[in-house]
mmCIF file of the N, C-alpha and C atoms, coordinates in Angstrom:
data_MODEL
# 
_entry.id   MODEL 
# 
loop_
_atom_site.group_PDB 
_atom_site.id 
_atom_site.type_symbol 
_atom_site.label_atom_id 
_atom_site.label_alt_id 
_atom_site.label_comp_id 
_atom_site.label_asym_id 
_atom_site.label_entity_id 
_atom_site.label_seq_id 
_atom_site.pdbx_PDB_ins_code 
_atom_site.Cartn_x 
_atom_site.Cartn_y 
_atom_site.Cartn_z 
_atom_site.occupancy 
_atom_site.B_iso_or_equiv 
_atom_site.pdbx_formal_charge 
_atom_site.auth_seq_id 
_atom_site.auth_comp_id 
_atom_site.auth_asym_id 
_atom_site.auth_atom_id 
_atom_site.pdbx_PDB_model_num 
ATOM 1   N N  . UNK A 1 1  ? 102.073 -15.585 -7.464 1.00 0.00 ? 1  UNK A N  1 
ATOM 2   C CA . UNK A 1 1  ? 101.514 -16.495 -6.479 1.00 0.00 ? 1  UNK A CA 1 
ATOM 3   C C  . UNK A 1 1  ? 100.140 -16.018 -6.037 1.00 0.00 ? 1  UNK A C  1 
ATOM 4   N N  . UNK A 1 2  ? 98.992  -16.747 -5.403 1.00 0.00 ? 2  UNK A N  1 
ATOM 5   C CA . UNK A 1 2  ? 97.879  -16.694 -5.306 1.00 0.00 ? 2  UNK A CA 1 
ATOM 6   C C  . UNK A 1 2  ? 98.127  -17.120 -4.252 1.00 0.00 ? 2  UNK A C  1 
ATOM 7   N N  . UNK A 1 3  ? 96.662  -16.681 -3.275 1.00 0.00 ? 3  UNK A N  1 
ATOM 8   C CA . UNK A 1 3  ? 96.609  -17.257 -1.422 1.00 0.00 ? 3  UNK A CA 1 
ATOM 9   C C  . UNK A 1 3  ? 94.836  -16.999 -1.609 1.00 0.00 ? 3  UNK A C  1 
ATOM 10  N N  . UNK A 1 4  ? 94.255  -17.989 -1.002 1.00 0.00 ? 4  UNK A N  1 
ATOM 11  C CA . UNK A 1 4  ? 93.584  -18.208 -0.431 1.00 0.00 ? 4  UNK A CA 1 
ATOM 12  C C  . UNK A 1 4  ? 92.334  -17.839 0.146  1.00 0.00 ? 4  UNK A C  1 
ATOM 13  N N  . UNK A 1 5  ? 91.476  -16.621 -0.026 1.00 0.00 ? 5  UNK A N  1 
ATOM 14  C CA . UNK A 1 5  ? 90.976  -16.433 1.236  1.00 0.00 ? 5  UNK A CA 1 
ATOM 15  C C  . UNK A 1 5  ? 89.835  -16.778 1.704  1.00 0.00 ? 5  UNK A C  1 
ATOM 16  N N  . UNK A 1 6  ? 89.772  -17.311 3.085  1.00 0.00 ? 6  UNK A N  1 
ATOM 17  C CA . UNK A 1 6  ? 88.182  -17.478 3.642  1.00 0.00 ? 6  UNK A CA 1 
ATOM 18  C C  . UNK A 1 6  ? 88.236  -17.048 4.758  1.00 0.00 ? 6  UNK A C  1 
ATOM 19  N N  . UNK A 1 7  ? 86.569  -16.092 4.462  1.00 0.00 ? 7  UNK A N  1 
ATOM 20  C CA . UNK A 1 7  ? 85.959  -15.897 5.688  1.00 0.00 ? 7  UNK A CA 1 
ATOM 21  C C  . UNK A 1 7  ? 85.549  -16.775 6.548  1.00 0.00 ? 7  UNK A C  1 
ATOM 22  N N  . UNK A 1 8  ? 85.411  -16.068 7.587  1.00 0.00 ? 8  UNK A N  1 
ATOM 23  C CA . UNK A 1 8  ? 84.952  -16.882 8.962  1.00 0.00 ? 8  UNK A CA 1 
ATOM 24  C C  . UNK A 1 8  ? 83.654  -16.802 8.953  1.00 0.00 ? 8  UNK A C  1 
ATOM 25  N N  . UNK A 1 9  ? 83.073  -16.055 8.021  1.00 0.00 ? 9  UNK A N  1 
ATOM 26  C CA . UNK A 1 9  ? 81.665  -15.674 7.810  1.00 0.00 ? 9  UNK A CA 1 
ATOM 27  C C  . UNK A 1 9  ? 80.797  -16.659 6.830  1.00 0.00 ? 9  UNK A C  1 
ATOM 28  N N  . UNK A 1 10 ? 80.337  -17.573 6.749  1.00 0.00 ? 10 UNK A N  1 
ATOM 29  C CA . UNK A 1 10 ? 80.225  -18.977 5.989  1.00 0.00 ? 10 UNK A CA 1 
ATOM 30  C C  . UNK A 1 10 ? 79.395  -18.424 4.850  1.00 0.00 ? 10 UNK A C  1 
ATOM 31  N N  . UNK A 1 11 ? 78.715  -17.094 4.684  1.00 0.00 ? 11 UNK A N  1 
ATOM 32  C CA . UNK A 1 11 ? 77.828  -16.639 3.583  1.00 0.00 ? 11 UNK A CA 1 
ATOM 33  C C  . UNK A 1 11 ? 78.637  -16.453 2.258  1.00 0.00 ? 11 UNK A C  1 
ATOM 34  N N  . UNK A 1 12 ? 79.985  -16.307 2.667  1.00 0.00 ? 12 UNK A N  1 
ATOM 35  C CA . UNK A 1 12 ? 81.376  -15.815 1.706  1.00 0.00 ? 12 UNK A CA 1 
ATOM 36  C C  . UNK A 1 12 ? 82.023  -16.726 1.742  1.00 0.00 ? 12 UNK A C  1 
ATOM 37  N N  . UNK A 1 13 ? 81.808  -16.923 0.254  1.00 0.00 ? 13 UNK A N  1 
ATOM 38  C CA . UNK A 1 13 ? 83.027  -18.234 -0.838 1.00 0.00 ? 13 UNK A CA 1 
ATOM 39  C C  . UNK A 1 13 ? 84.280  -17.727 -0.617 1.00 0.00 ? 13 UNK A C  1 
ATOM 40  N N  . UNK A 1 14 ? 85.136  -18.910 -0.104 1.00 0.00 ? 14 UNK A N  1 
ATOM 41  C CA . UNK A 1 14 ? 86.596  -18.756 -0.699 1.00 0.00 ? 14 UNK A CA 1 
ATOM 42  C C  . UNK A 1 14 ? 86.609  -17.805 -1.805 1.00 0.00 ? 14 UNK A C  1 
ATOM 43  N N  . UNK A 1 15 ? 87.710  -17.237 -2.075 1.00 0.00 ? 15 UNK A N  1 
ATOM 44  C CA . UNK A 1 15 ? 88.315  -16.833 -3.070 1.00 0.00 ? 15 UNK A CA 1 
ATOM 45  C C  . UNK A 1 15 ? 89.767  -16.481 -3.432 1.00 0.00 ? 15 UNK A C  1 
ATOM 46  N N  . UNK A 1 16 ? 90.220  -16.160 -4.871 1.00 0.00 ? 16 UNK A N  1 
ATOM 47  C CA . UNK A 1 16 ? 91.837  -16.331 -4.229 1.00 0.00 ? 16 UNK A CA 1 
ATOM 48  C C  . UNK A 1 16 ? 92.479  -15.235 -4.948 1.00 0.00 ? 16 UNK A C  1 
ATOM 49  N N  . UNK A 1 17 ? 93.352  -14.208 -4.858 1.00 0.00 ? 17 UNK A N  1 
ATOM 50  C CA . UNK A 1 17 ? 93.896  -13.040 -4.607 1.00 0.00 ? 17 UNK A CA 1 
ATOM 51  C C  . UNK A 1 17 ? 95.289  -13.110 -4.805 1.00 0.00 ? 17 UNK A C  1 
ATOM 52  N N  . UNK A 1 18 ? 95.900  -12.222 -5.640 1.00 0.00 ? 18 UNK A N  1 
ATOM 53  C CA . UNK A 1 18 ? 97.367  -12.625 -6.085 1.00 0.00 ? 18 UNK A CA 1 
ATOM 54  C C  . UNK A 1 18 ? 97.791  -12.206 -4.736 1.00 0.00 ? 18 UNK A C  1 
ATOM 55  N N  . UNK A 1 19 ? 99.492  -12.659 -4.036 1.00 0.00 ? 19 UNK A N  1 
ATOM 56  C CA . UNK A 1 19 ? 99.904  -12.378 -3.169 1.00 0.00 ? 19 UNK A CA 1 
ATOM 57  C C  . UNK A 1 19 ? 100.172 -11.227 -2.817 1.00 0.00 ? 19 UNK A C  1 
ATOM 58  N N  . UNK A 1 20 ? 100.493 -10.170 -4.213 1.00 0.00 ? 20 UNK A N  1 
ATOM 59  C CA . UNK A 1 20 ? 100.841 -9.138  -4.383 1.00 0.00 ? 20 UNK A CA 1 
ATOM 60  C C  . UNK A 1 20 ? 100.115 -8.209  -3.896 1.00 0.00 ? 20 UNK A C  1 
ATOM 61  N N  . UNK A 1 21 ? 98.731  -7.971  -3.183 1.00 0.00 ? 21 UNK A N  1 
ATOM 62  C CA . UNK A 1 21 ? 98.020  -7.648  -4.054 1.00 0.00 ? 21 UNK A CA 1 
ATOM 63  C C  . UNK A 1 21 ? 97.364  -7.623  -1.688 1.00 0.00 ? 21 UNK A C  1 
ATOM 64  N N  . UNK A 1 22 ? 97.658  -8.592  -1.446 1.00 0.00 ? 22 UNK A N  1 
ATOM 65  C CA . UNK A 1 22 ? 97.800  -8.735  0.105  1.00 0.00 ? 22 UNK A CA 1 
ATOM 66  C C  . UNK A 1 22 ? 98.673  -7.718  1.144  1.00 0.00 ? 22 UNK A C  1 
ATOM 67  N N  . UNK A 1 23 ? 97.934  -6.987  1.895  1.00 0.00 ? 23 UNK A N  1 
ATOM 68  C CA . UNK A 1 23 ? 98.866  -6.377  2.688  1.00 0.00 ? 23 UNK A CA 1 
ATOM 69  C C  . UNK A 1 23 ? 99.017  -6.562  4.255  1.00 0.00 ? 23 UNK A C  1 
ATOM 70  N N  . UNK A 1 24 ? 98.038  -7.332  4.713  1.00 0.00 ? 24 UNK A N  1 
ATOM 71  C CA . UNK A 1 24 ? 97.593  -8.054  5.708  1.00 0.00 ? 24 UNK A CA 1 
ATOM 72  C C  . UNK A 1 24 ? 97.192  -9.500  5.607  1.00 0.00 ? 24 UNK A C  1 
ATOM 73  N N  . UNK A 1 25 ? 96.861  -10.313 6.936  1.00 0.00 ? 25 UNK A N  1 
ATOM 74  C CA . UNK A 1 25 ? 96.918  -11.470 6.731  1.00 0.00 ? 25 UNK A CA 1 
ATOM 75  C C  . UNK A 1 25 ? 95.817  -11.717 8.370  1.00 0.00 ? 25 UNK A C  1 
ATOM 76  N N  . UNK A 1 26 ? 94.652  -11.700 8.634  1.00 0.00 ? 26 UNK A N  1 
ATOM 77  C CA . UNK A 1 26 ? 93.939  -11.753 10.294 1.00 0.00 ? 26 UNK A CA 1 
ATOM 78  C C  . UNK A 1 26 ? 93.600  -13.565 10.267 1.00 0.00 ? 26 UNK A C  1 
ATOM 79  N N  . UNK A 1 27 ? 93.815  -13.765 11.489 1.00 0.00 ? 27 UNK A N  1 
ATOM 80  C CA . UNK A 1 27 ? 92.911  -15.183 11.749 1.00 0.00 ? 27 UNK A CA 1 
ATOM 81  C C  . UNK A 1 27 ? 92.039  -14.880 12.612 1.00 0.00 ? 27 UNK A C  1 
ATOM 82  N N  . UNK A 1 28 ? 91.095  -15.328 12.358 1.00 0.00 ? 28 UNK A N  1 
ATOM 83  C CA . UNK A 1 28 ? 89.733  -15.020 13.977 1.00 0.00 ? 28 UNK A CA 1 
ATOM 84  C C  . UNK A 1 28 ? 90.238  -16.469 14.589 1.00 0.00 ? 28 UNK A C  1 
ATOM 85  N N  . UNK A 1 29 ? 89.967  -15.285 16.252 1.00 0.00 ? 29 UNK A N  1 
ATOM 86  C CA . UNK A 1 29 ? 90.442  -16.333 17.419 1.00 0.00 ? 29 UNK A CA 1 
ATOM 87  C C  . UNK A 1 29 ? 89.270  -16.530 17.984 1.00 0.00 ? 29 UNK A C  1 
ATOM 88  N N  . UNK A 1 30 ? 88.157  -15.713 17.770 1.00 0.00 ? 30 UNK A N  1 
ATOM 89  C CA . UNK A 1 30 ? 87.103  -16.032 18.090 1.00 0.00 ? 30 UNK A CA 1 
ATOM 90  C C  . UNK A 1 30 ? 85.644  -15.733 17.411 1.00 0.00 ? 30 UNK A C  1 
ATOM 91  N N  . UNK A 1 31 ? 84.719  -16.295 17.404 1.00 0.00 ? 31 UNK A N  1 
ATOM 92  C CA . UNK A 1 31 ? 83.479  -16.026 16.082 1.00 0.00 ? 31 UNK A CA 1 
ATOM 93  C C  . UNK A 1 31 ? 82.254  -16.131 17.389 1.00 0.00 ? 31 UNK A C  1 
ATOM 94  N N  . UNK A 1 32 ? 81.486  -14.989 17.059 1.00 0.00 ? 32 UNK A N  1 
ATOM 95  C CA . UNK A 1 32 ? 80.135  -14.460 18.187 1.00 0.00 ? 32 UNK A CA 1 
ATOM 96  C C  . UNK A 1 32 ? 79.323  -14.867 17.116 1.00 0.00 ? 32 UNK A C  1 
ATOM 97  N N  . UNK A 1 33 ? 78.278  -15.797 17.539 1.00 0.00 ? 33 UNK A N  1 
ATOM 98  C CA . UNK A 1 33 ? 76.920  -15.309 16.551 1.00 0.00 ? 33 UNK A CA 1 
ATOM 99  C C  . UNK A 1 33 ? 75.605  -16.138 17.608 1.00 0.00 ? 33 UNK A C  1 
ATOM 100 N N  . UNK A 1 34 ? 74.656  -15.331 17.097 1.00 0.00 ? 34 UNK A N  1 
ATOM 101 C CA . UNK A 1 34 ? 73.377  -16.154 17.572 1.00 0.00 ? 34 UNK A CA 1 
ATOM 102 C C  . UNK A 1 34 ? 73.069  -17.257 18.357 1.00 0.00 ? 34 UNK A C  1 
ATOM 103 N N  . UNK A 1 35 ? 72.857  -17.385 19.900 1.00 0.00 ? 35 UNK A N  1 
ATOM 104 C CA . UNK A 1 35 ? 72.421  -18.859 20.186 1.00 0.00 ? 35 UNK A CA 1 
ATOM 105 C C  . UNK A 1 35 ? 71.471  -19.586 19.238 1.00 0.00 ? 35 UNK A C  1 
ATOM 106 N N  . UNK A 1 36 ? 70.365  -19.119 18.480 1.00 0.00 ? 36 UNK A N  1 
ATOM 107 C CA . UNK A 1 36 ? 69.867  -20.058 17.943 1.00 0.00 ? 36 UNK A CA 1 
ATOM 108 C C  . UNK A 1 36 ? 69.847  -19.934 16.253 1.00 0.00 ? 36 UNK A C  1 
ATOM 109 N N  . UNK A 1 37 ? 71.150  -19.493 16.049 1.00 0.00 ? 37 UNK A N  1 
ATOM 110 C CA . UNK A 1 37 ? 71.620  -19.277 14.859 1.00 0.00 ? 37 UNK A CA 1 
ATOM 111 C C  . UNK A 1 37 ? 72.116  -21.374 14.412 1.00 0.00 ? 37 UNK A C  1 
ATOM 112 N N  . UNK A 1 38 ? 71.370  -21.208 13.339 1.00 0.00 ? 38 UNK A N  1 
ATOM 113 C CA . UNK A 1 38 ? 71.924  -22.874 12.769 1.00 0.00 ? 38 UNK A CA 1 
ATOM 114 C C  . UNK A 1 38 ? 73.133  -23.241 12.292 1.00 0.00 ? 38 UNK A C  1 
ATOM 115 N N  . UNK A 1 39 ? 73.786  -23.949 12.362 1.00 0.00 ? 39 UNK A N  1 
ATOM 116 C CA . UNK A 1 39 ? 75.724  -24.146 12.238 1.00 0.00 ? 39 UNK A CA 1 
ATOM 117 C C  . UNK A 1 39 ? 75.757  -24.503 10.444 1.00 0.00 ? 39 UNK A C  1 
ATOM 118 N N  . UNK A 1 40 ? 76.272  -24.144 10.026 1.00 0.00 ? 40 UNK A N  1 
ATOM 119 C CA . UNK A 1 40 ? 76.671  -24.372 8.365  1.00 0.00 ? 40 UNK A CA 1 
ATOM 120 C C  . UNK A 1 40 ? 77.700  -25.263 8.524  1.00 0.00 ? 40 UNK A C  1 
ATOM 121 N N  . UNK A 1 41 ? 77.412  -26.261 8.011  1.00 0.00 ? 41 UNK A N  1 
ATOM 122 C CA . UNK A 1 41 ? 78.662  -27.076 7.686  1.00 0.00 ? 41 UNK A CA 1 
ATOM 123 C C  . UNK A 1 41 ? 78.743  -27.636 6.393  1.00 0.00 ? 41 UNK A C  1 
ATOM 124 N N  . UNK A 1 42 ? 80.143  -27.761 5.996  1.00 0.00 ? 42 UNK A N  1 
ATOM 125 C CA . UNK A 1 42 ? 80.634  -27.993 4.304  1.00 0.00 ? 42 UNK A CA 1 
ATOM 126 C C  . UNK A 1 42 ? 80.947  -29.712 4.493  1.00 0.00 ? 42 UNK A C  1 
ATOM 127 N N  . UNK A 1 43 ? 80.989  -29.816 3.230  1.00 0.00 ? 43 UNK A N  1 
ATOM 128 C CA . UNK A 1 43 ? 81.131  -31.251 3.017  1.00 0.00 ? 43 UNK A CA 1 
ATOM 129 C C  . UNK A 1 43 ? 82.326  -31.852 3.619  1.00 0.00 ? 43 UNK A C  1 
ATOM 130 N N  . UNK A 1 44 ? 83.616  -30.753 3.786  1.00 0.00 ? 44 UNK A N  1 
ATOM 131 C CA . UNK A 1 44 ? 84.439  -31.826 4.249  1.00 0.00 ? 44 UNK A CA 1 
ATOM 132 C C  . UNK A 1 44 ? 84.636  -31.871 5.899  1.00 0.00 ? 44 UNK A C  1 
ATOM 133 N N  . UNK A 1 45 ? 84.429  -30.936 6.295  1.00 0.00 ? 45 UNK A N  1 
ATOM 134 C CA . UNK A 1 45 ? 83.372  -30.689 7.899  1.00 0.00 ? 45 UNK A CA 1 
ATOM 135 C C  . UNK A 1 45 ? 83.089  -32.086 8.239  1.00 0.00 ? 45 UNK A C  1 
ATOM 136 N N  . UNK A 1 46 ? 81.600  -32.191 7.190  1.00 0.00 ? 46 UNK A N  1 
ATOM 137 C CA . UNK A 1 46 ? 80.685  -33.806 7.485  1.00 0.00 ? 46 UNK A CA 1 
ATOM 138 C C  . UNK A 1 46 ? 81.341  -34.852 7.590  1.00 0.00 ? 46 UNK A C  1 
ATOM 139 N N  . UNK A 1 47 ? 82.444  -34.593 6.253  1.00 0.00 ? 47 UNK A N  1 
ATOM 140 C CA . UNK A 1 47 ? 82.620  -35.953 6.189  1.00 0.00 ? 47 UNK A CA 1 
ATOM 141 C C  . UNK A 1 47 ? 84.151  -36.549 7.285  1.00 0.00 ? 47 UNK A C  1 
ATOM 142 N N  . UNK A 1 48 ? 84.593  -35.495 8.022  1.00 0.00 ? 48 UNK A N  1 
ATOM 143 C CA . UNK A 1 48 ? 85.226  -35.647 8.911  1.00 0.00 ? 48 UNK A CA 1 
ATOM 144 C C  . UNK A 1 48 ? 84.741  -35.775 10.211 1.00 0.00 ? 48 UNK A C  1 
ATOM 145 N N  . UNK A 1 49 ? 83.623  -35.708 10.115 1.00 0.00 ? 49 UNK A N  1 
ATOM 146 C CA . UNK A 1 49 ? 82.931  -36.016 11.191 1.00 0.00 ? 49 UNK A CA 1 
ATOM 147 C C  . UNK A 1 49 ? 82.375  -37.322 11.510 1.00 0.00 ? 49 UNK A C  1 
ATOM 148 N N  . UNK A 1 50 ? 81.757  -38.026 10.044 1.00 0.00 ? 50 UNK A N  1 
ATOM 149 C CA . UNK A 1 50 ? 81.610  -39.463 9.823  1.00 0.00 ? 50 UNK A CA 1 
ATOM 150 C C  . UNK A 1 50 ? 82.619  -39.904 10.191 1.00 0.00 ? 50 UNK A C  1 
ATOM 151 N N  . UNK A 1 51 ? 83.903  -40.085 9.336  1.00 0.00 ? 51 UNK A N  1 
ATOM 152 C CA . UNK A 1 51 ? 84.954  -40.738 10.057 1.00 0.00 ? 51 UNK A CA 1 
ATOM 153 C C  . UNK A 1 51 ? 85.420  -41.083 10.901 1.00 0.00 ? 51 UNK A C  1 
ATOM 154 N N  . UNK A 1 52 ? 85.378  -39.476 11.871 1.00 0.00 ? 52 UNK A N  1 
ATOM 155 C CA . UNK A 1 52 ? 85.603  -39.880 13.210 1.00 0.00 ? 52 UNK A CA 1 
ATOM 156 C C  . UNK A 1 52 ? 84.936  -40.858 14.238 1.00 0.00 ? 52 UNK A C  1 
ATOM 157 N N  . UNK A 1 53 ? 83.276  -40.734 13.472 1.00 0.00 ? 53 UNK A N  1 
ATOM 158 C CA . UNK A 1 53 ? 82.149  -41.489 14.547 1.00 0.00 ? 53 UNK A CA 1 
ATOM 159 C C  . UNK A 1 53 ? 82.387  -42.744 14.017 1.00 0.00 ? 53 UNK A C  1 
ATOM 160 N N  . UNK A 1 54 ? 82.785  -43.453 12.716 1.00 0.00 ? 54 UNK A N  1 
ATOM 161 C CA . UNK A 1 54 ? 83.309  -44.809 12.371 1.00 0.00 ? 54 UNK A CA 1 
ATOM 162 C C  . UNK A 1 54 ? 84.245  -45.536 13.144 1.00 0.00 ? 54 UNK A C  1 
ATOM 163 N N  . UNK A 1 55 ? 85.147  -44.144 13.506 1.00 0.00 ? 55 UNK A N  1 
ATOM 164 C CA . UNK A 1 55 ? 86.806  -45.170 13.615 1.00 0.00 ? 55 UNK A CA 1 
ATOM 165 C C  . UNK A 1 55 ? 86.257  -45.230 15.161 1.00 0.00 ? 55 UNK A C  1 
ATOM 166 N N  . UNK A 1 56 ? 85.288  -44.030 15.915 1.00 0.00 ? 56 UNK A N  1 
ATOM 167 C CA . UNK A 1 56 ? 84.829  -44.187 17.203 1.00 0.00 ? 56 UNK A CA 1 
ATOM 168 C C  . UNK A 1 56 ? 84.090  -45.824 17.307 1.00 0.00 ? 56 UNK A C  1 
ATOM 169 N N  . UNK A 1 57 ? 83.050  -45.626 16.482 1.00 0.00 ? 57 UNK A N  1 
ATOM 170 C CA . UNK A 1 57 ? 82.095  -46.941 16.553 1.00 0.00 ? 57 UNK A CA 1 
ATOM 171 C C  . UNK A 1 57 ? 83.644  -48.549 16.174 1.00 0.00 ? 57 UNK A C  1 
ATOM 172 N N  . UNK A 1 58 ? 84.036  -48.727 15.486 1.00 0.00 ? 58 UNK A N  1 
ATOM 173 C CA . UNK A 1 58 ? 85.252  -49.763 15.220 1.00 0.00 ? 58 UNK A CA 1 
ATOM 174 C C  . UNK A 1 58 ? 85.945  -49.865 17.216 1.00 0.00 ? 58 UNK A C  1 
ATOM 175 N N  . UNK A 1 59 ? 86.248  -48.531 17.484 1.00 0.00 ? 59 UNK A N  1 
ATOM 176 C CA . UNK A 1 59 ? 87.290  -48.915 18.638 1.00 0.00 ? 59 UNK A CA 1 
ATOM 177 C C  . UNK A 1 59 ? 85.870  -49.432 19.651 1.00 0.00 ? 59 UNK A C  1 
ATOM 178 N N  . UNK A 1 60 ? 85.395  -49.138 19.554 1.00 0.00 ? 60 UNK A N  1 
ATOM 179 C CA . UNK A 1 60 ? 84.215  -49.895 20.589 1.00 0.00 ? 60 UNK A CA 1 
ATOM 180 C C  . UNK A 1 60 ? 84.078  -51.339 20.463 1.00 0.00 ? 60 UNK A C  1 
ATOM 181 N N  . UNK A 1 61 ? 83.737  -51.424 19.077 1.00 0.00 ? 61 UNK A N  1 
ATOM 182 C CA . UNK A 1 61 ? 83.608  -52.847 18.918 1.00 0.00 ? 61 UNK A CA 1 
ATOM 183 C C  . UNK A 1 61 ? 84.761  -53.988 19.685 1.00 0.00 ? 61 UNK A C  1 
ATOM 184 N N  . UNK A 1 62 ? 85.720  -53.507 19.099 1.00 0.00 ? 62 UNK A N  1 
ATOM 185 C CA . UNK A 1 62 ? 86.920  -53.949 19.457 1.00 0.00 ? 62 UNK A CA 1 
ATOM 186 C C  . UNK A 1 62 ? 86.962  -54.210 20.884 1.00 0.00 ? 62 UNK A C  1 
ATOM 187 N N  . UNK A 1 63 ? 86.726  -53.669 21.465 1.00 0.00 ? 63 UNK A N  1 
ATOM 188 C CA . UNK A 1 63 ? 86.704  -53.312 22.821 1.00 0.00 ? 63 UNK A CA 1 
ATOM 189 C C  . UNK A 1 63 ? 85.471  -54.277 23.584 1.00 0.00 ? 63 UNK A C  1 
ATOM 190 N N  . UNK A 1 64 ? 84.571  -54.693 23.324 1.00 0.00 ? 64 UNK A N  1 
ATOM 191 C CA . UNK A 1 64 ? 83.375  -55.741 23.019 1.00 0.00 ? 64 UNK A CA 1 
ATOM 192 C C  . UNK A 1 64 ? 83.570  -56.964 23.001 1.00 0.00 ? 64 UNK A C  1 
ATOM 193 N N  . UNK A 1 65 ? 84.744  -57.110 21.996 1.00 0.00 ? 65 UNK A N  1 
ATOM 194 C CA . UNK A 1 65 ? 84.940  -58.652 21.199 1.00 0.00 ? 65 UNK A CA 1 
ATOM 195 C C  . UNK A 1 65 ? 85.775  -59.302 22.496 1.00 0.00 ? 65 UNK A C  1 
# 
């Protein structure tokens, strides 16, 4: 079996690691960086973000009519 891993650190690709092979497992509960550090975002980030502002912009309309 294979797992997964990504950093919280956006400079570092996924990659994936037999299970075996794992002896730990951390989630960050929290990420410090730069106030005027620029936000990286991945495609499916964006495109969950469109969506949301669609189905936002639709319930408005609705709400209009």
């Amino acid at each position: 079996n294979k797992i997964t891993l990504i950093s919280d650190n956006p400079i570092y690709e996924p990659y994936n690691v037999s299970s075996e092979d794992v002896l730990e497992i951390w989630k960050a509960v929290y990420i410090l960086q730069k106030a005027n550090a620029a936000p990286v975002w991945d495609m499916n980030q964006l495109a969950g973000m469109v969506n949301n502002l669609q189905e936002q912009v639709s319930t408005l309309k609705k709400k209009l009519n």
